[in-house]
C-alpha positions as CSV (number, residue, x, y, z in Angstrom):
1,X,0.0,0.0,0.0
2,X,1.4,3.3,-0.8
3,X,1.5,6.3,1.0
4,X,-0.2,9.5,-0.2
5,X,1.8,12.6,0.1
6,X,0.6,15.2,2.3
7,X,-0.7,18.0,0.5
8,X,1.0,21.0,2.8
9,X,-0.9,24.4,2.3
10,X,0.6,27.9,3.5
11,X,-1.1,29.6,5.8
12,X,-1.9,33.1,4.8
13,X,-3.5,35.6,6.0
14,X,-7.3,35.5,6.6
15,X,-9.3,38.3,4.8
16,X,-11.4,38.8,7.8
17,X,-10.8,40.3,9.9
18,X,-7.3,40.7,9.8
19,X,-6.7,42.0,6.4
20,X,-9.4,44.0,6.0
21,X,-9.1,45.6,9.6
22,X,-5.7,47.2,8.3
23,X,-7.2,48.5,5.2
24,X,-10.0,50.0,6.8
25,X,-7.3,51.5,9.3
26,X,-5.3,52.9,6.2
27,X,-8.9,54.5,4.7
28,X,-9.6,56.2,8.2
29,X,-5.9,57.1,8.6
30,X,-5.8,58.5,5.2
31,X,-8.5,60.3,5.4
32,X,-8.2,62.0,8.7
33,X,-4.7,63.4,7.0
34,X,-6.2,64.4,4.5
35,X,-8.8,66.4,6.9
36,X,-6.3,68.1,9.0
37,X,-4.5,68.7,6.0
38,X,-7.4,70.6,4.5
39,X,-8.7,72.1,7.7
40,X,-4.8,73.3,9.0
41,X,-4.3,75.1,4.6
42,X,-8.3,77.1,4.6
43,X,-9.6,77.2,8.1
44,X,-12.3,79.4,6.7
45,X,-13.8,76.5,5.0
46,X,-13.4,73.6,7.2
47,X,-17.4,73.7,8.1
48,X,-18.4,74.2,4.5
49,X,-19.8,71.3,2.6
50,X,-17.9,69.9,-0.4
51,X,-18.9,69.5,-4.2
52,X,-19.2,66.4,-3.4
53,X,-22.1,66.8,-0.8
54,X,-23.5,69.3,-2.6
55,X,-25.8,67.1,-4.5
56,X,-27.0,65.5,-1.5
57,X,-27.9,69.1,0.2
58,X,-29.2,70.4,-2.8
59,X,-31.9,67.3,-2.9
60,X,-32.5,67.8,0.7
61,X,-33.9,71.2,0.0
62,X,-35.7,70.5,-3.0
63,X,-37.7,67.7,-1.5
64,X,-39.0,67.3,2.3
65,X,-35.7,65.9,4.3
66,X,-37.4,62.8,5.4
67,X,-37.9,61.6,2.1
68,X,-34.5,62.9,0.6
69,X,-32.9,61.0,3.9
70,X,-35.1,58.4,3.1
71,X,-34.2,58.1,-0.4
72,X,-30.5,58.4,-0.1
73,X,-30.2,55.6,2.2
74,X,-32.1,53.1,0.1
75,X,-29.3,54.2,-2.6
76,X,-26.3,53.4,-0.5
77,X,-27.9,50.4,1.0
78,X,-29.1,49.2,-2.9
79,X,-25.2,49.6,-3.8
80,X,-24.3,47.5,-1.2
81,X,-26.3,44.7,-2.0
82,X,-26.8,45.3,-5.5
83,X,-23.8,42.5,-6.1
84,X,-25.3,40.0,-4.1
85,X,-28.4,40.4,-5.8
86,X,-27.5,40.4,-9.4
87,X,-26.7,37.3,-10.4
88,X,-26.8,37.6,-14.1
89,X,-24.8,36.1,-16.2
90,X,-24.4,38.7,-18.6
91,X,-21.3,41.3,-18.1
92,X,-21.4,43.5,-21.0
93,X,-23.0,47.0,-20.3
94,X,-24.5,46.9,-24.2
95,X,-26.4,43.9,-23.1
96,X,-27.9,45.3,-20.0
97,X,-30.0,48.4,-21.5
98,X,-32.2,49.1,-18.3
99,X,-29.6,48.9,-15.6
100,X,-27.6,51.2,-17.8
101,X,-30.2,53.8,-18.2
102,X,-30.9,53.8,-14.5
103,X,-27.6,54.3,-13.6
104,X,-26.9,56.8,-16.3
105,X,-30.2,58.6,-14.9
106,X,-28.7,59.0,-11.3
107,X,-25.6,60.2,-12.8
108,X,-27.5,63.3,-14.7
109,X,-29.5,63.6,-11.8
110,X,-26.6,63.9,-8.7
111,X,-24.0,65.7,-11.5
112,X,-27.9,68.4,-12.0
113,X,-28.4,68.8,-8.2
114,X,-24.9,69.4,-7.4
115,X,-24.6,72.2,-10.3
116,X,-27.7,73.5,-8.6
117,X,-26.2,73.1,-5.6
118,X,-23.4,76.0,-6.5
C-alpha cells in the first residue's frame, strides 16, 4: 500500500478580519490626513460642505428631508447589495439596457443637483 503525500498548504493571512481591519485603518488614517491637512491650509472652510455633498444638500432642499434622507439611504444600502443580488450572467453593459439607463439617470440627476447646488 502506498502512501499519499501530504498536500502541505501555506497559511496566509485570513481576509477577515485581519486584512481587511488594516485597510480599513489605512482609509480612516488617510483620510483623517487628508482632513487636518485641509482644515490646518483654509480654516475658513473647514465647516463648509464639499462638491461632493453638494448634491445631496441640494436634494435635501428640493424635497421634504425625510424623504431625501429616506431616499438616499435606500441608494447606499441598494449599492451594497446590489452584487449579491444580481446574479446575471451577462457582463457587458450593451447587453444590460435598463440597468444602464438607471444608472446613467442617477448620474444626470446627482451631476444636475450638485450644479444647482453652486
Amino acid at each position: 500500500m502506498t502512501e499519499e503525500p501530504e498536500e502541505k498548504h501555506e497559511e496566509g493571512r485570513q481576509f477577515l478580519p485581519n486584512h481587511l481591519v488594516d485597510e480599513v485603518g489605512v482609509v480612516f488614517l488617510i483620510t483623517g490626513i487628508v482632513l487636518v491637512v485641509a482644515s490646518l491650509l483654509k480654516p475658513e472652510q473647514a465647516g463648509l460642505p464639499h462638491i461632493f455633498f453638494a448634491g445631496a444638500l441640494e436634494m435635501m432642499s428640493a424635497v421634504a428631508p425625510w424623504f431625501a434622507t429616506v431616499v438616499l439611504s435606500f441608494l447606499i444600502i441598494f449599492l451594497f447589495v446590489l452584487p449579491f443580488v444580481d446574479r446575471s450572467e451577462e457582463r457587458h453593459p450593451m447587453k444590460r439596457k435598463v440597468v444602464v439607463l438607471i444608472i446613467l439617470a442617477a448620474i444626470i440627476m446627482w451631476i444636475a443637483f450638485t450644479i444647482l447646488g453652486f
